[in-house]
Structures are given as structure tokens and as C-alpha cells.
C-alpha positions as CSV (number, residue, x, y, z in Angstrom):
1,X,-108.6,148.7,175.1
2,X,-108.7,152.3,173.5
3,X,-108.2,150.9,169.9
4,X,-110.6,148.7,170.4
5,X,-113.1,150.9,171.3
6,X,-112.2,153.0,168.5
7,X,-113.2,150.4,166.2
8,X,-116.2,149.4,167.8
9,X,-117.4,152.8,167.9
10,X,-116.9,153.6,163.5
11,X,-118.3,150.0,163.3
12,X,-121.6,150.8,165.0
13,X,-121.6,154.6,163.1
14,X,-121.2,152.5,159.7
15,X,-124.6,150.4,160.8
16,X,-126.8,153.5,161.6
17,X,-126.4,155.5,158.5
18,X,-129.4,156.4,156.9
19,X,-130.6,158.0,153.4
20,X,-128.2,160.3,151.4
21,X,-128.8,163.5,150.7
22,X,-127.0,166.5,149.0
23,X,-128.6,169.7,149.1
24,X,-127.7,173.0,146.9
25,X,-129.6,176.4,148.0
26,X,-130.5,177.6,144.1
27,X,-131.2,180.6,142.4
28,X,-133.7,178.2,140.1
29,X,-133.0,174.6,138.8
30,X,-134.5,172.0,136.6
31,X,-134.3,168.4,135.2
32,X,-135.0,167.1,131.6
33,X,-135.7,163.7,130.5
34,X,-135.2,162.8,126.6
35,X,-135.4,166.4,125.8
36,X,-138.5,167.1,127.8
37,X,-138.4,169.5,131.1
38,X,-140.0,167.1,134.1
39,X,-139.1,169.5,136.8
40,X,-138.7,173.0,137.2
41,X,-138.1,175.6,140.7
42,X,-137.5,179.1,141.1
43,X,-135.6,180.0,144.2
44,X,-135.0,177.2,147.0
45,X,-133.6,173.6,147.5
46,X,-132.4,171.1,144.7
47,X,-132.0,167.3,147.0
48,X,-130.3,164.7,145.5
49,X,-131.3,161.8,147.0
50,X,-130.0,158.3,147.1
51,X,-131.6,155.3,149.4
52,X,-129.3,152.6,150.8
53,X,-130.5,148.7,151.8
54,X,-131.2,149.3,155.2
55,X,-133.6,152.2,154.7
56,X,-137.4,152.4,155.5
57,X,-140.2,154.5,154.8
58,X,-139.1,156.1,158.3
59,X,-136.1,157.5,157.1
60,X,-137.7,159.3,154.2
61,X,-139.9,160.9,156.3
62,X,-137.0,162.0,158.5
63,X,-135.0,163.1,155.6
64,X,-137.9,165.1,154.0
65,X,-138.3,166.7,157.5
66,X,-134.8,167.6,157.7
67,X,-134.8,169.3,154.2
68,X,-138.1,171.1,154.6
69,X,-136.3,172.6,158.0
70,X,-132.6,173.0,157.6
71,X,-131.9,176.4,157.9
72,X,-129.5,177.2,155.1
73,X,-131.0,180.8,153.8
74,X,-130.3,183.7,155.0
75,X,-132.2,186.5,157.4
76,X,-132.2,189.6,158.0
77,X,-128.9,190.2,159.1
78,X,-127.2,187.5,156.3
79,X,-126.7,184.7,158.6
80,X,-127.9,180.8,157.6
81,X,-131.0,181.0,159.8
82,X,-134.0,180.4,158.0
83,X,-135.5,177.0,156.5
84,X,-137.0,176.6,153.1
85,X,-140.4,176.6,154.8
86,X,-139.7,179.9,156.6
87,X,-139.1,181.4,152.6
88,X,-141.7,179.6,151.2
89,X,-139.0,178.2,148.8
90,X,-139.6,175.7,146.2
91,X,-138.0,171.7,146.0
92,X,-137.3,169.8,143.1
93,X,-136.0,166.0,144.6
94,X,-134.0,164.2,142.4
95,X,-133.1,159.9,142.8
96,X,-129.9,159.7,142.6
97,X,-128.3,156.3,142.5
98,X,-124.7,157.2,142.9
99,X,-124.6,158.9,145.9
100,X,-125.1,155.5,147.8
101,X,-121.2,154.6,146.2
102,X,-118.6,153.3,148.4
103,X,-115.4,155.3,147.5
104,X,-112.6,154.5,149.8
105,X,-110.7,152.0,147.5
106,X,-109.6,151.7,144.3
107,X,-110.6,153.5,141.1
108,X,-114.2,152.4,140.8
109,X,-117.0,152.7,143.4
110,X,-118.6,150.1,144.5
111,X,-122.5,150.5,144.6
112,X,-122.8,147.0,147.4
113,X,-124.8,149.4,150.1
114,X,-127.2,150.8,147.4
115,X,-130.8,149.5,147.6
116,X,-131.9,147.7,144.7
117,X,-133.7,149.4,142.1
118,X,-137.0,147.9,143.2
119,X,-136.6,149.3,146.7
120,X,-134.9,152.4,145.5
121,X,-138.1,153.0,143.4
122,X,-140.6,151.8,146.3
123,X,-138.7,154.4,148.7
124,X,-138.4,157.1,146.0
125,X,-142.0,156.9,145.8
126,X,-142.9,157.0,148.7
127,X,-141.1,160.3,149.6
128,X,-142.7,161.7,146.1
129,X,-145.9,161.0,148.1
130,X,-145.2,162.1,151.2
131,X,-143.2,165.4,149.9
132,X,-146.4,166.5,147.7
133,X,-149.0,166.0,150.9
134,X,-146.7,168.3,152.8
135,X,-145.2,170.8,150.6
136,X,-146.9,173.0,148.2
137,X,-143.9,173.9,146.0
138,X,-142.2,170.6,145.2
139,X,-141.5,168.8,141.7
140,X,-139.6,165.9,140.9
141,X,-136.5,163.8,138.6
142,X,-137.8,160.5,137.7
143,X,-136.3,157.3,139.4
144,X,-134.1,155.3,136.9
145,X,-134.0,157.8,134.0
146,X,-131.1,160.1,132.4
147,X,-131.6,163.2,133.6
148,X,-130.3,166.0,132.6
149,X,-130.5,168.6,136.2
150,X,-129.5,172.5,135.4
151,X,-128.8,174.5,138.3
152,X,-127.6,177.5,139.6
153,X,-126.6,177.2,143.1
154,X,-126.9,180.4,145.5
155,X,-123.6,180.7,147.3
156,X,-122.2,178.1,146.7
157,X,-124.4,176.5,149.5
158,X,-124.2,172.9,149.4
159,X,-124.7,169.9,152.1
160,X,-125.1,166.5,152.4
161,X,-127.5,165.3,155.0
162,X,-128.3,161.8,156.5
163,X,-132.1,161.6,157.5
């Protein structure tokens, strides 16, 4: 009975997670596409995103929440306790495909829960949107491109979030 609720429970967190994303507190960062900057921050949060099948515009909106407010910069007496909004930080969101990669066997990932590029553009989009109508300081990668992304992360301080 135990085992089987053991599976039954990592079966049902498999089917809820949502859209990827790493975050890195920088120092500054930017992205370059065939030799031309796209994207450039001072001080605040690089997000690599990546958007799976089964997510919806509801999960970007959650995700972009969760970014804008996860308190990962320091206060006044150097613990993680104040959000990118509470610094007035700057964003730069970068699509990024690979994230979505299934790595627990073999030697290759297996992309089979990534959303196809149509919806990974559609989704991308729409967060572009919604990101710009509630953040001041926020620039952007390009979905489908090379991009080159320069950074230099503040701590290290890196996470990966699920909206």
C-alpha cells in the first residue's frame, strides 16, 4: 500500500509542473543576436525561461509574478529578503528551449515535454507583453534565435522556479 502511494503521489507531481525558470541575481547581463546587443540590464534578475506542453497563458502570469517577487537580494542586515521590485532591479527574460529537457536517461535529452515552437513562441510572447505592462525595467532574448547571453552573476545566486 505504502509503495503504491509513493508512486501515485511523484505521478500526480510529474502532471502539475508548470513553466521553467532559472534565475541568476546579476551584477549586469546582456544578450546578442548575430553580433547585435538585443538586451541589456544593470543590476537585477537574468530568467531563463522555457515553456512545456501543458502550459497556459496562466502560468506565465504566475511565473512573471513569482520573479518580480522572489526575494533573493539582500537588506539591510545581508539576508535574502527583498524582491527585484523592492530594489527597483532591472529583468532581461530569455526563451530558453532546453530547459524543458528530460535528463534522467541516457546520454542525450529528450526534449518530448517541450511545447512546440509555435506555442513556445505564442507563450513567450505573451509574457514579453505581459512583463512590459508591469515592469518598467525589463528587456528581452528573442524566441528561436542564437543568442549569445553575458552575465555576471551576484553571489553566485541562482534558482530555478516553477510558476
Amino acid at each position: 500500500m505504502e509503495g503504491t502511494h509513493a508512486t501515485s503521489r511523484a505521478t500526480i507531481i510529474q502532471l502539475t509542473l508548470f513553466m521553467i525558470t532559472v534565475v541568476q541575481r546579476v551584477i549586469h547581463a546582456n544578450v546578442v543576436i548575430d553580433n547585435e546587443l538585443v538586451g541589456q540590464i544593470n543590476a537585477g534578475i537574468v530568467a531563463l525561461v522555457a515553456v512545456e506542453k501543458a502550459d497556459t497563458q496562466k502560468e506565465a502570469e504566475r511565473l512573471l509574478e513569482r520573479i518580480l517577487n522572489y526575494r533573493i537580494f539582500a537588506d539591510e542586515n545581508d539576508r535574502m529578503n527583498l524582491s527585484l521590485r523592492d530594489i527597483k532591479g532591472e529583468l532581461l527574460l530569455i526563451p530558453q528551449f532546453t530547459l524543458a529537457a528530460d535528463t534522467q536517461k541516457g546520454n542525450r535529452p529528450s526534449f518530448i515535454s517541450a511545447a512546440p515552437p509555435e506555442k513556445g513562441l505564442q507563450l513567450f510572447s505573451y509574457l514579453q507583453s505581459i512583463a512590459k505592462n508591469s515592469y518598467e525595467k525589463v528587456e528581452f532574448g528573442r524566441f528561436g534565435a542564437d543568442m549569445k547571453v553575458s552575465l555576471l552573476n551576484d553571489g553566485p545566486v541562482t534558482f530555478m522556479l516553477r510558476s
